[in-house]
C-alpha positions in Angstrom: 27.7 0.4 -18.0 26.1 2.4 -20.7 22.1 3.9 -21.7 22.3 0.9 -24.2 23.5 -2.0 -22.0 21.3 -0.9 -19.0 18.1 -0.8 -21.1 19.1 -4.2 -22.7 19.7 -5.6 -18.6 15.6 -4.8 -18.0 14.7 -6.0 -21.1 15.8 -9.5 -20.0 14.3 -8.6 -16.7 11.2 -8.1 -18.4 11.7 -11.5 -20.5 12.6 -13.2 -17.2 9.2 -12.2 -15.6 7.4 -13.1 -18.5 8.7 -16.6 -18.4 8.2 -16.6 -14.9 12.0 -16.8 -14.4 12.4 -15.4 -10.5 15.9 -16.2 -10.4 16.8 -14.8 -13.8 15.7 -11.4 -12.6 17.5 -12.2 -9.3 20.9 -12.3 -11.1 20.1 -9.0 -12.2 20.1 -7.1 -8.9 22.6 -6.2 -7.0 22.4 -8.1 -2.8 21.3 -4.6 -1.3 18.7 -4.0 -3.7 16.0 -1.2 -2.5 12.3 -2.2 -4.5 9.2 -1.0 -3.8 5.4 0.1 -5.3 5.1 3.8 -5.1 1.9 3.6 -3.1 0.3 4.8 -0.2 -2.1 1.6 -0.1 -1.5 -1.5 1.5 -4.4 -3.4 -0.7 -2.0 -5.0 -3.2 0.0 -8.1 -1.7 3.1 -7.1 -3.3 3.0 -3.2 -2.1 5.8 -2.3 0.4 9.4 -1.9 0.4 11.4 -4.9 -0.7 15.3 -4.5 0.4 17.4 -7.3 -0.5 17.1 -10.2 -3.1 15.1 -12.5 -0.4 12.3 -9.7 -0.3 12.2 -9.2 -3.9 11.2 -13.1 -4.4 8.7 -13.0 -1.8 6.9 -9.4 -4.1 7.5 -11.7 -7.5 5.8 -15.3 -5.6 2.7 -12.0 -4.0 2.3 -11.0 -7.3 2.2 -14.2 -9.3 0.1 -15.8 -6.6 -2.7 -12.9 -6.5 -3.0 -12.4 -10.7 -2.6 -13.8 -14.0 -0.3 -11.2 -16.4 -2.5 -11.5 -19.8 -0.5 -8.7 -21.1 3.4 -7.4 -20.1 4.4 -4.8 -23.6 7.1 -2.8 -22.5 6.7 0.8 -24.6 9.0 3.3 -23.9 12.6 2.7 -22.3 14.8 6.2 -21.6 18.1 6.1 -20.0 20.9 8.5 -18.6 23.8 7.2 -16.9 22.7 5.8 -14.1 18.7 5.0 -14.6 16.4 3.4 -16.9 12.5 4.9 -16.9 9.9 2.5 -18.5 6.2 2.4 -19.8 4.6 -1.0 -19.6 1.1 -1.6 -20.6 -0.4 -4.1 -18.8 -3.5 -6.6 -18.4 -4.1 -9.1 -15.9 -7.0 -10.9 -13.8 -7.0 -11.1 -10.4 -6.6 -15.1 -9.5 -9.7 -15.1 -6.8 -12.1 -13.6 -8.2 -11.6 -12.4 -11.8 -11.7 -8.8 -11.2 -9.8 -7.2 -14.1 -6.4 -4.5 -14.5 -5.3 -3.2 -17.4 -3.0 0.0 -16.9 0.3 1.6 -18.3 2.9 1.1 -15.6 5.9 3.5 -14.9 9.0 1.8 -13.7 12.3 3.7 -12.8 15.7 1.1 -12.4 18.7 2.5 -10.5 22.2 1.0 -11.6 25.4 0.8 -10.1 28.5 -1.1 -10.8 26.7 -2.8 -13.5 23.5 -4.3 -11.6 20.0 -3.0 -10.7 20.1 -1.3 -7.1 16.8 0.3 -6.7 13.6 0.2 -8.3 10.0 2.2 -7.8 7.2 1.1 -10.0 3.8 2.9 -10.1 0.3 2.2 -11.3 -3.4 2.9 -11.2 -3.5 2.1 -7.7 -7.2 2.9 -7.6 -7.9 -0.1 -10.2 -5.6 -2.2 -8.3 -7.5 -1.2 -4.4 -11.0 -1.6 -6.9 -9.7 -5.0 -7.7 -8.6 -6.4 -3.6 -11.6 -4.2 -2.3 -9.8 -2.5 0.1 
């Protein structure tokens, strides 16, 4: 798989989560997958190591439960031959409560034999604990 087809594979995981697609970015992922937030917290729902495609569901259904994505603009995408590095800016609400994120997130997709293997996203995890008050 090359820079070009890897980047265009999280672009339609991106345009999967926007449409709320769960098993579109599914397909994407190889069975063993390793996904996690970089993060030290435990405030967030969805922080914590995800390993397999079962676990990755249950951080897209923590997510979507716990905020409402007003904004998902992917910015930069760099690849080498085996990983794709993002930007994301993005705005959301928290569901209860209202509280407010906007940030630039930083994710980093691992490949191998054509699929996405591992991933680590981070953010402002002070805006996020801010946010769950914790």
């Amino acid at each position: 798989m090359n820079e070009q087809s890897m980047i265009e594979t999280v672009r339609s995981v991106y345009a999967a989560f926007g449409s709320g697609d769960v098993p579109g970015i599914l397909a994407r992922l190889g069975e063993d997958v390793d996904w996690a937030s970089e993060t030290t917290s435990t405030a967030a729902p969805w922080y914590g190591v995800r390993h397999g495609k079962a676990e990755v569901a249950e951080f897209f259904e923590q997510f979507g439960s716990a905020m409402a994505v007003e904004e998902f603009t992917p910015l930069v995408f760099a690849a080498n031959d085996t990983e794709v590095l993002t930007v994301v800016r993005m705005r959301a609400a928290r569901r209860a409560g209202g509280q407010r994120l906007e940030m630039n997130l930083h994710h980093r997709f691992g490949f191998r034999d054509g699929v996405i293997v591992h991933y680590r996203g981070t953010e402002d995890t002070a805006q996020t604990v801010a946010a769950f008050g914790s």
